[in-house]
MARSETI-279364 format. One record per residue (C-alpha): residue in one letter; residue number from 1; x, y, z negated. Coordinates in pm, 1 decimal, padded with zeros to 6 digits. Example, Ala and Ser with C-alpha at 12.3 -4.5 7.8 and 13.67 -1.06 7.14 Angstrom:
2
+------+------+----------+----------+----------+
: resn : resi :       xx :       yy :       zz :
+------+------+----------+----------+----------+
:    A :    1 :  01230.0 : -00450.0 : -00780.0 :
:    S :    2 :  01367.0 : -00106.0 : -00714.0 :
+------+------+----------+----------+----------+
***
This chain:
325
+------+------+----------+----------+----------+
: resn : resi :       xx :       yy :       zz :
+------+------+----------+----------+----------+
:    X :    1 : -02009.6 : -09272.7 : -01517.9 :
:    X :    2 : -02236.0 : -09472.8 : -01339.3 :
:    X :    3 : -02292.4 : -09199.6 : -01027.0 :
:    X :    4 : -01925.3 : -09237.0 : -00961.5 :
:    X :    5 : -01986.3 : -09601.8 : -01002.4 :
:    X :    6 : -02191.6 : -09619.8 : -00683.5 :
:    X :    7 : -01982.6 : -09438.0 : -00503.2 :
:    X :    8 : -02019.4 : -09257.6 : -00145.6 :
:    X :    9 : -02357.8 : -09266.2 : -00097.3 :
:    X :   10 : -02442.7 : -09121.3 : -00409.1 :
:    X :   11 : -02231.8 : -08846.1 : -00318.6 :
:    X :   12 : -02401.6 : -08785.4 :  00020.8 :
:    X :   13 : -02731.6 : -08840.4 : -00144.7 :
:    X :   14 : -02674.0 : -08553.0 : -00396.7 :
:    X :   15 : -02514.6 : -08312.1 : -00113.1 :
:    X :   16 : -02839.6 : -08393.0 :  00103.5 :
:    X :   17 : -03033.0 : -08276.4 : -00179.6 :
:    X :   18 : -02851.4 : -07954.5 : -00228.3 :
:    X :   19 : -02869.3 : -07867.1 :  00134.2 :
:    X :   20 : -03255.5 : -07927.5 :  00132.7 :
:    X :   21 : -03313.1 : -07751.4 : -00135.1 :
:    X :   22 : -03071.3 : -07427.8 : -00028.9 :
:    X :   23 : -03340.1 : -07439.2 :  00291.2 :
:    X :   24 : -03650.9 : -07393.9 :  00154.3 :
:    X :   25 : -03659.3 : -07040.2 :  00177.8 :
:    X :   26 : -03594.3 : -07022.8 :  00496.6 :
:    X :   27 : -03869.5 : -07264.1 :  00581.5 :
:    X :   28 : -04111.5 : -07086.0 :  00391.9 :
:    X :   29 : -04007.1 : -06745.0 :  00639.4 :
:    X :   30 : -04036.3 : -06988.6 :  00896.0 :
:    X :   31 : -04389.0 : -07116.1 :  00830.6 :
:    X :   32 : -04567.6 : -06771.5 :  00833.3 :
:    X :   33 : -04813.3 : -06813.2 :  00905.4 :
:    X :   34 : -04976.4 : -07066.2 :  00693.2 :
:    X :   35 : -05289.5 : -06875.9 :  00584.8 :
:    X :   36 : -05607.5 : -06703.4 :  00753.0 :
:    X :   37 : -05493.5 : -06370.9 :  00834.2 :
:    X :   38 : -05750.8 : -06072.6 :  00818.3 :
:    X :   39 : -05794.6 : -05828.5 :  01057.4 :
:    X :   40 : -05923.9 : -05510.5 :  00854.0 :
:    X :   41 : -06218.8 : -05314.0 :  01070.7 :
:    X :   42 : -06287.5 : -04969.6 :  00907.0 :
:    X :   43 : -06550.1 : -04930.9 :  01137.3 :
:    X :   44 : -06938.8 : -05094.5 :  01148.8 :
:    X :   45 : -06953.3 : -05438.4 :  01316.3 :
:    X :   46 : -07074.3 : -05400.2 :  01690.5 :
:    X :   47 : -06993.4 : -05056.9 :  01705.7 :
:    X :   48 : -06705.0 : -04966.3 :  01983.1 :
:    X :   49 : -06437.8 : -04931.6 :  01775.0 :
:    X :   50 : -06487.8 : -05264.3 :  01579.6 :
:    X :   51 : -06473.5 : -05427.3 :  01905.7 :
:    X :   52 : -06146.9 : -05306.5 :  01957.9 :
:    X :   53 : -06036.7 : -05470.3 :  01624.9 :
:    X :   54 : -06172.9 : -05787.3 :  01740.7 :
:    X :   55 : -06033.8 : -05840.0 :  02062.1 :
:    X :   56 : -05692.9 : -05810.9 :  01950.9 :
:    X :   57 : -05744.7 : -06047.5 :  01682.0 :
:    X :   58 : -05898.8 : -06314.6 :  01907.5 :
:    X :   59 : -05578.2 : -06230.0 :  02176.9 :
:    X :   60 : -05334.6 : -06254.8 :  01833.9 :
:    X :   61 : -05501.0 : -06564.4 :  01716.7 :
:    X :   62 : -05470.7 : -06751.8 :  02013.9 :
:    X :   63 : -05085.3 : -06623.6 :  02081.1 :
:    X :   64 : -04986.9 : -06725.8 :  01754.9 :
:    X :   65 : -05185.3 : -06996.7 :  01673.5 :
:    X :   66 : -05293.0 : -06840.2 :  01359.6 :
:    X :   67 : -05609.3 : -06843.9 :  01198.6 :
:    X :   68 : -05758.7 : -06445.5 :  01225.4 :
:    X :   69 : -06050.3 : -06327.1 :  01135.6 :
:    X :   70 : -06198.7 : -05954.6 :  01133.9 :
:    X :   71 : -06323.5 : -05797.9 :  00790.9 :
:    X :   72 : -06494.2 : -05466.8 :  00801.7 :
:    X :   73 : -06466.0 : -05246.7 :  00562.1 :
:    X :   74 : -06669.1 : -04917.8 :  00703.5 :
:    X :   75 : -06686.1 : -04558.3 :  00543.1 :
:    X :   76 : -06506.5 : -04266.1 :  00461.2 :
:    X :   77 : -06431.3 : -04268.1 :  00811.4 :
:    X :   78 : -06198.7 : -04526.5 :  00776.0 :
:    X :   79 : -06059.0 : -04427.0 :  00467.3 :
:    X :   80 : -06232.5 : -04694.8 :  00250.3 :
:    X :   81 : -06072.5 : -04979.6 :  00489.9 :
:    X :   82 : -05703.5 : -04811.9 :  00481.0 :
:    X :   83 : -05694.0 : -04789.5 :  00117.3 :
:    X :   84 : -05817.8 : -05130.7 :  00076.3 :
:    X :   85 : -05523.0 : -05270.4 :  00311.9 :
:    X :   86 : -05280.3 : -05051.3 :  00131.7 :
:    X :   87 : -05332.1 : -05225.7 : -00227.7 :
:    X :   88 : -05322.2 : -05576.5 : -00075.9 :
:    X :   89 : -05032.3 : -05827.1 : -00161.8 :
:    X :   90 : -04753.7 : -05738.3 :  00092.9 :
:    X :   91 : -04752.9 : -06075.3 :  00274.8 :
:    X :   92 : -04848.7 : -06051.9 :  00600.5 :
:    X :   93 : -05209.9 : -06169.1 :  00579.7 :
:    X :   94 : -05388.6 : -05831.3 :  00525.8 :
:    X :   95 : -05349.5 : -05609.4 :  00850.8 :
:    X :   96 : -05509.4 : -05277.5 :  00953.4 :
:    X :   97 : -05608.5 : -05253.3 :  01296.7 :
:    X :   98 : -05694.8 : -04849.8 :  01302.5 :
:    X :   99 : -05719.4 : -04512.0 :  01480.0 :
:    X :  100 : -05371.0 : -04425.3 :  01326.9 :
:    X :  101 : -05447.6 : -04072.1 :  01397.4 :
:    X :  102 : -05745.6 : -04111.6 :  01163.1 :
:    X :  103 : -05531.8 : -04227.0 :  00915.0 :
:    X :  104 : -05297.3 : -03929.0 :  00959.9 :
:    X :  105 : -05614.0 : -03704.6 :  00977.8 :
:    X :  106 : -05749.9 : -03844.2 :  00658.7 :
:    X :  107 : -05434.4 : -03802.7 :  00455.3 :
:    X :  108 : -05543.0 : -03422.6 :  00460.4 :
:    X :  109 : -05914.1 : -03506.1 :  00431.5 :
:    X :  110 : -05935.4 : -03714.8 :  00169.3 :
:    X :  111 : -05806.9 : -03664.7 : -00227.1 :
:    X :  112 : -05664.5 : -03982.6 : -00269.2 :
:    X :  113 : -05299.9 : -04116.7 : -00499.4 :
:    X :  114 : -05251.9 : -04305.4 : -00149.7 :
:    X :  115 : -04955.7 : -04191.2 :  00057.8 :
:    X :  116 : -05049.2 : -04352.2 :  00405.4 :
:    X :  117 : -04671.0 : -04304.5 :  00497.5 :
:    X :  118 : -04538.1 : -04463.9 :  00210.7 :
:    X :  119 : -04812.1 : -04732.7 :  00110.3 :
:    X :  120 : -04874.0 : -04887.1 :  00461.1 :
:    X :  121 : -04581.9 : -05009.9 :  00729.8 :
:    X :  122 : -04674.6 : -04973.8 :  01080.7 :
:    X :  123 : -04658.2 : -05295.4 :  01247.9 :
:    X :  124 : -04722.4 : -05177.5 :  01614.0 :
:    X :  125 : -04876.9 : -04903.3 :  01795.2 :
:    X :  126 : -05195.5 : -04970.8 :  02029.3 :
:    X :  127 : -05358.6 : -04742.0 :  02252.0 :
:    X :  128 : -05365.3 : -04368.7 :  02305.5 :
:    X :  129 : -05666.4 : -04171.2 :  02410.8 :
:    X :  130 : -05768.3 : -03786.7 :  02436.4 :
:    X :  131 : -06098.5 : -03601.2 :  02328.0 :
:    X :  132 : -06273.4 : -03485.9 :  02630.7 :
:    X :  133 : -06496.4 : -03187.9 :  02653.2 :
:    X :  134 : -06819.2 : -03264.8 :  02867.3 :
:    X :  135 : -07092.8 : -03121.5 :  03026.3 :
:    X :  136 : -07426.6 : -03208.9 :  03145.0 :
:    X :  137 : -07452.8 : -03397.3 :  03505.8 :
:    X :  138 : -07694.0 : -03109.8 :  03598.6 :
:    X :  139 : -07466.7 : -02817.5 :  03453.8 :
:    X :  140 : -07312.6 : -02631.5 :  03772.3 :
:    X :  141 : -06998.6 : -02594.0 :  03568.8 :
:    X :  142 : -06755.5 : -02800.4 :  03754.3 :
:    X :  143 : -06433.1 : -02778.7 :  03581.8 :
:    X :  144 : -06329.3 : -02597.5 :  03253.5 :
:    X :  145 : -06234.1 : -02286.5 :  03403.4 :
:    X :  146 : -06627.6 : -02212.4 :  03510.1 :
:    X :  147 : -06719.5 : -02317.2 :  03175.4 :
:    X :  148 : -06456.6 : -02130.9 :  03008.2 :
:    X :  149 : -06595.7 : -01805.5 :  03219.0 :
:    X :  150 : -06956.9 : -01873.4 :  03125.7 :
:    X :  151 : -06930.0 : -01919.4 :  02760.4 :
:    X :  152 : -06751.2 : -01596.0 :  02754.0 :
:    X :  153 : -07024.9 : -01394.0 :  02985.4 :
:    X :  154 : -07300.2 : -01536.0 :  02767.2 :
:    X :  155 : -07500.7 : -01255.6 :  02486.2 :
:    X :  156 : -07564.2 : -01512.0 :  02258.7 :
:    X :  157 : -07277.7 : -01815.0 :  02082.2 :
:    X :  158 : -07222.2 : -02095.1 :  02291.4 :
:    X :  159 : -07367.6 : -02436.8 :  02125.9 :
:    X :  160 : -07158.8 : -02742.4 :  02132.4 :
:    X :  161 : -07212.7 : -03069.6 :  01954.8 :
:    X :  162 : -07000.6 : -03355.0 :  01848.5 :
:    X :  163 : -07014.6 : -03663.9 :  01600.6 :
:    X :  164 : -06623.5 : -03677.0 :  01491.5 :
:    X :  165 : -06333.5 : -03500.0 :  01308.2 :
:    X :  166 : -06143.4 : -03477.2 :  01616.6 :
:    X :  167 : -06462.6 : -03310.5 :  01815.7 :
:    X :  168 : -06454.8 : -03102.6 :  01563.3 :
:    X :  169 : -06102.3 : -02980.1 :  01541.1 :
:    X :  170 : -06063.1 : -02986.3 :  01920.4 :
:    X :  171 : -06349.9 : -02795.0 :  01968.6 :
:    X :  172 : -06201.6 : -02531.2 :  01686.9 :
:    X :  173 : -05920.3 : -02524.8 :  01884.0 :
:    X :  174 : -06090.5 : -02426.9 :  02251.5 :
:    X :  175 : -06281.5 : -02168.5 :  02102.5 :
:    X :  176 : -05926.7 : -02036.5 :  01965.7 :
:    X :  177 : -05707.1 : -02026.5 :  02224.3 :
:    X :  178 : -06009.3 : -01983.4 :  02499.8 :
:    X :  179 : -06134.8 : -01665.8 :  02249.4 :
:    X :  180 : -06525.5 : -01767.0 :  02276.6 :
:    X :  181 : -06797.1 : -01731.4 :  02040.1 :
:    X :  182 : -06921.2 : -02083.0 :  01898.0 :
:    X :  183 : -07187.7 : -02263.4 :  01734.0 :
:    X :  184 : -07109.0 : -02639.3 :  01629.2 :
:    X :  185 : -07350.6 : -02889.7 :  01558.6 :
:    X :  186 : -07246.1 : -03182.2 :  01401.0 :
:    X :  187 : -07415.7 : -03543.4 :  01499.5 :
:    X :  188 : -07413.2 : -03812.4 :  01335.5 :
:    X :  189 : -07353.2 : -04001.1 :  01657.6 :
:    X :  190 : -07185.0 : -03937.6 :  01980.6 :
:    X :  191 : -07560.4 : -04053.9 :  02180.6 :
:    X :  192 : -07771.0 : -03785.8 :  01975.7 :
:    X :  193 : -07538.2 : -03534.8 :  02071.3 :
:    X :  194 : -07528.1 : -03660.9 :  02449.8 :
:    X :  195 : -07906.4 : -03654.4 :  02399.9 :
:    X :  196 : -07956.3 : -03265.4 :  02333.4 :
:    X :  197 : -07674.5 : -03238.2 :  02570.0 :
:    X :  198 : -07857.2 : -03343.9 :  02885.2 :
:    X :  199 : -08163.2 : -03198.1 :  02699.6 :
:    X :  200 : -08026.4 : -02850.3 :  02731.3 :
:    X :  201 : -07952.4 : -02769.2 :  02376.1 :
:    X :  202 : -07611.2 : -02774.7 :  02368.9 :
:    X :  203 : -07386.2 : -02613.6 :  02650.3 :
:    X :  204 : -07121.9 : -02884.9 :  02653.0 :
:    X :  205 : -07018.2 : -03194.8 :  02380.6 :
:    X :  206 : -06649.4 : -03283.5 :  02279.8 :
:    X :  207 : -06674.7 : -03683.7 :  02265.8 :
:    X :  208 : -06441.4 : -04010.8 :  02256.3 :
:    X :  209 : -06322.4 : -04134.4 :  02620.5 :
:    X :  210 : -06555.6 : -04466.8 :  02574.8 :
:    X :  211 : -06833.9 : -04295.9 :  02534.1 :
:    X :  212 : -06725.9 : -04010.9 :  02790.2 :
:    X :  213 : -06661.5 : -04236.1 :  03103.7 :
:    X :  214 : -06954.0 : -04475.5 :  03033.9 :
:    X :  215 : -07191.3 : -04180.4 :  03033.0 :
:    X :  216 : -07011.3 : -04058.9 :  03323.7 :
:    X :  217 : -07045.5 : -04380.7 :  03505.6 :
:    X :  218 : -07408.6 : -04383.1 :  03426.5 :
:    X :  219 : -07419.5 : -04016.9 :  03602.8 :
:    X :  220 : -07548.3 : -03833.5 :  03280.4 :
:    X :  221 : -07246.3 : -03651.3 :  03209.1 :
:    X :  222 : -06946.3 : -03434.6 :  03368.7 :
:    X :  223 : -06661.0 : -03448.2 :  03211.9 :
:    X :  224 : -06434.1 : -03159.9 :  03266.6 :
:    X :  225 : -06096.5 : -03191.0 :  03047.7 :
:    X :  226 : -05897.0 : -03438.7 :  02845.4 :
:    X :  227 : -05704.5 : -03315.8 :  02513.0 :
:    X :  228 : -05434.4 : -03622.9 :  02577.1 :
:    X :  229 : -05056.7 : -03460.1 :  02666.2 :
:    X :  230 : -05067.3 : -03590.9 :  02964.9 :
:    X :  231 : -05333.5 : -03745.2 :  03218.2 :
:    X :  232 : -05476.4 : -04091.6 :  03106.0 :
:    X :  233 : -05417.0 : -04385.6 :  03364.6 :
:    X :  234 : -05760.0 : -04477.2 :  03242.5 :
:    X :  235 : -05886.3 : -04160.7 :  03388.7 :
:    X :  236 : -05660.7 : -03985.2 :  03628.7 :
:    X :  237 : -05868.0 : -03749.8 :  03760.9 :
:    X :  238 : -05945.5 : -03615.5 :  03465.4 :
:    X :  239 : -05715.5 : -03282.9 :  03428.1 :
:    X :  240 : -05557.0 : -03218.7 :  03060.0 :
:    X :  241 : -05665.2 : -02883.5 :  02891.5 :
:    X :  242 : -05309.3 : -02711.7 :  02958.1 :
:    X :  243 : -05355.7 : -02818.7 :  03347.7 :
:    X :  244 : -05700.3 : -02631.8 :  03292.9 :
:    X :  245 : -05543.6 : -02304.5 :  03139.8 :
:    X :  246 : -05615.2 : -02366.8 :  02801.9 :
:    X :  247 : -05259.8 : -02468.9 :  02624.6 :
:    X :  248 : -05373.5 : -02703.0 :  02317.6 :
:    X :  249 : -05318.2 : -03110.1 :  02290.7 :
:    X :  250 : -05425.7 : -03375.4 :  02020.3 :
:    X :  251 : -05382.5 : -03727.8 :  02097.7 :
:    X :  252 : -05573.4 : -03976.7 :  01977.7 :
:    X :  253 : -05398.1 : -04338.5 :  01910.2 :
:    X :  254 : -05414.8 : -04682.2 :  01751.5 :
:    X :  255 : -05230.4 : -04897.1 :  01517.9 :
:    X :  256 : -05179.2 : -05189.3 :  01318.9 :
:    X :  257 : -05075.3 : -05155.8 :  00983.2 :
:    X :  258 : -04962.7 : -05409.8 :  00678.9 :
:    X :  259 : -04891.1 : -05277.8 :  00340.4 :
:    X :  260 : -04577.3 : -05075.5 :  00241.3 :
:    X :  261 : -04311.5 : -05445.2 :  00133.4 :
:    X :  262 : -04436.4 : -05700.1 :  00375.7 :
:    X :  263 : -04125.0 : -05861.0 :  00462.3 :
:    X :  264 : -03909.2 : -05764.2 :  00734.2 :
:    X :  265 : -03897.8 : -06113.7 :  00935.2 :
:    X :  266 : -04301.7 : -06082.4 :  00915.8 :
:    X :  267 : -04328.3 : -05719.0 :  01026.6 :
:    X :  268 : -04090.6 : -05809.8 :  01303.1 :
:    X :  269 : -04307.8 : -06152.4 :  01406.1 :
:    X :  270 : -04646.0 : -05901.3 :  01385.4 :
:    X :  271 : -04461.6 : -05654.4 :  01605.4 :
:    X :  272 : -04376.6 : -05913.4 :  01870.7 :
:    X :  273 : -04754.0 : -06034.3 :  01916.6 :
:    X :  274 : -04916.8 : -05716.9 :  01938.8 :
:    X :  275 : -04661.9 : -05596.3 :  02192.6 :
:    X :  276 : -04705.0 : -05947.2 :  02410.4 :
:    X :  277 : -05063.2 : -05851.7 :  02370.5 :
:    X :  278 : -05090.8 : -05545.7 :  02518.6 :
:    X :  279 : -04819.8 : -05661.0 :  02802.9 :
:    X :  280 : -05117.2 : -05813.5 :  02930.9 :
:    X :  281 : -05301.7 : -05760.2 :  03270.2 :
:    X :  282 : -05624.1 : -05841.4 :  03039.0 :
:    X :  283 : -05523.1 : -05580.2 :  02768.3 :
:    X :  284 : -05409.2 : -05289.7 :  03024.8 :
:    X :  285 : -05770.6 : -05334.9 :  03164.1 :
:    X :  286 : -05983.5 : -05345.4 :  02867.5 :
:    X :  287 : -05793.9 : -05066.1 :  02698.8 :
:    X :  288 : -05832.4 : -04819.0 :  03068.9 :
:    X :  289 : -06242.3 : -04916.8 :  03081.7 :
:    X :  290 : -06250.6 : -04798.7 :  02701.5 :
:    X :  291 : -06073.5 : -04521.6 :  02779.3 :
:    X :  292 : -05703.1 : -04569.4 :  02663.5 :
:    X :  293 : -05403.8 : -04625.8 :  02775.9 :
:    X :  294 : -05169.4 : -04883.8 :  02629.4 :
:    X :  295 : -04903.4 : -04798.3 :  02396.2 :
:    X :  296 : -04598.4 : -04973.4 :  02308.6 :
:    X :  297 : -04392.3 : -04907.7 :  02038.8 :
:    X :  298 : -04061.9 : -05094.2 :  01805.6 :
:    X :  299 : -04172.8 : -05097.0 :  01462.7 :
:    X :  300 : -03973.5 : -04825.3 :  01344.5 :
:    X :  301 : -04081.4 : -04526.1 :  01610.5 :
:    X :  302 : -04440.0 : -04697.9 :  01526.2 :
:    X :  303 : -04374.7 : -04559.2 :  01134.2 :
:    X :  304 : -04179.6 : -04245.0 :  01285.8 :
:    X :  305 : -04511.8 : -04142.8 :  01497.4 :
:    X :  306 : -04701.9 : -04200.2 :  01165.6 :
:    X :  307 : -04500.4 : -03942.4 :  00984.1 :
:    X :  308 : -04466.4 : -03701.2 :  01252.8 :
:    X :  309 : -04894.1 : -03698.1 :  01283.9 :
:    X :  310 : -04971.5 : -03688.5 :  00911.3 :
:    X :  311 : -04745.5 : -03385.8 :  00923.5 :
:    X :  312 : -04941.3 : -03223.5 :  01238.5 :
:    X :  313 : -05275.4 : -03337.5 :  01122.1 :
:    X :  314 : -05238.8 : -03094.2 :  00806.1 :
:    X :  315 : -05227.6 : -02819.9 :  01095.1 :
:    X :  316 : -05507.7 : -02948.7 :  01295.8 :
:    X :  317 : -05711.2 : -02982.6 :  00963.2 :
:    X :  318 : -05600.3 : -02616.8 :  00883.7 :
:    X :  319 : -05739.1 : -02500.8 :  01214.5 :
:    X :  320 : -06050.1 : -02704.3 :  01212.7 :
:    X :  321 : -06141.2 : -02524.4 :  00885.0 :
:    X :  322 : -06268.5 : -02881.1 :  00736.8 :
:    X :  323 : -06201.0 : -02934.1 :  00323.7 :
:    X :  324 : -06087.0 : -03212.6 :  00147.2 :
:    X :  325 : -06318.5 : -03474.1 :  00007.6 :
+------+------+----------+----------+----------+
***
């Protein structure tokens, strides 16, 4: 009787308490985040594509105020790091920054009970990029209709090197369509193979765009064609394959990635840095000296493009005659 007793303000002291209380869920959305957030590397630390990774979680950290730091997880080509991200608590504090076509690639490549396209939620797409098939600075093949021409006049298989799954199924897929006789070598690393390259043992490479232009810049290399769709604005005189005469494409791209249940409101928050990111004069330009081109995407094309690629990568793998591990 006695809360009636003391009338009003015991009444708007218990409705104050209600309405508090009916708000703390919404301050708990609203806090995110509250926590260090890790940035998930698949990659060694100082190689190129770990430096990726770490630029946009210094750009992210300092848009959102957050706490972010980088934790690599290298191996199985990126597998190891993908897996890991996939099995973390869905709250917005684990996040894959990742070639997403490697994780499409290695959905085929790997034996594994993950389902990249139903375990992880793409957050935002990144970059794109293309493979690009080079030759030596001193080769007097000039674009990839000469080369084309002399790896078809030549007695013996043509040699070509390359340190990656996607040099490896691009290259599969030139020697296809183009109808040559090949040899691959497989490198550990993309320099090695640059290496025998210029040293004559190899009649041209398939390599990354970073380390494609830098060589290039450094007047070692020629590159002759990119793999990308369409011309890169990162390297625009750089014709595609299909503008060379040879009618194949595989695009290369980035992604960030948080596991499958990560609430929507946090997806969405994720989704808005990483595209005010890469809005950036800064971004555009580090992306285009690596190599890429910026690519924007909402977060539900950004899981569309996922599914579409795992799908085509099972082709690609197909063609690049590479088994399952």
């Amino acid at each position: 009787m006695k809360l009636f007793a003391t009338g009003r303000r015991t009444i708007f002291a218990v409705a104050a308490l209600v309405v508090v209380a009916g708000a703390v869920p919404v301050q708990a959305q609203r806090a995110y985040p509250n926590d260090v957030i890790h940035f998930v590397s698949g990659y060694p630390v100082g190689s190129g594509a770990d430096v990726l990774v770490r630029f946009f979680a210094d750009k992210v950290a300092k848009l959102s105020g957050a706490t972010i730091i980088t934790e690599n997880k290298p191996g199985a080509t990126g597998n190891i790091a993908t897996e890991y991200v996939a099995r973390a608590k869905p709250n917005g504090y684990t996040v894959l920054v990742h070639a997403g076509s490697g994780m499409a690639g290695n959905a085929h490549l790997y034996k594994s009970a993950m389902d990249v396209t139903k375990d992880l939620q793409l957050v935002a797409t990144l970059n794109k990029q293309g493979t690009m098939i080079v030759v030596s600075a001193n080769s007097p093949h000039r674009s990839l209709a000469e080369l084309t021409a002399a790896m078809k006049a030549k007695k013996s298989a043509a040699s070509y090197g390359t340190s990656s799954t996607t040099g490896t199924i691009t290259g599969e897929m030139y020697k296809q369509v183009a109808g040559l006789d090949t040899v691959l070598i497989n490198y550990k690393a993309a320099p090695d193979a640059v290496k025998d390259l210029i040293g004559g043992q190899l009649d041209y490479t398939l390599l990354d765009p970073l380390v494609s232009l830098a060589e290039q810049r450094n007047g070692r290399v020629r590159i002759l064609a990119n793999f990308s769709p369409d011309r890169m604005t990162s390297s625009p005189d750089v014709p595609t394959m299909r503008e060379s005469g040879v009618d194949v494409t595989l695009l290369g791209w980035w992604a960030a990635a948080v596991p499958t249940g990560t609430p929507r409101p946090i997806v969405d928050q994720l989704n808005g840095w990483f595209n005010q990111v890469l809005a950036t004069p800064e971004t555009r330009k580090f992306l285009e000296d690596a190599g890429g081109d910026v690519f924007v995407s909402s977060v539900e094309d950004a899981q569309a493009f996922l599914v579409k690629e795992v799908k085509a990568w099972k082709e690609y793998v197909r063609i690049g005659k590479i088994e399952a591990n």
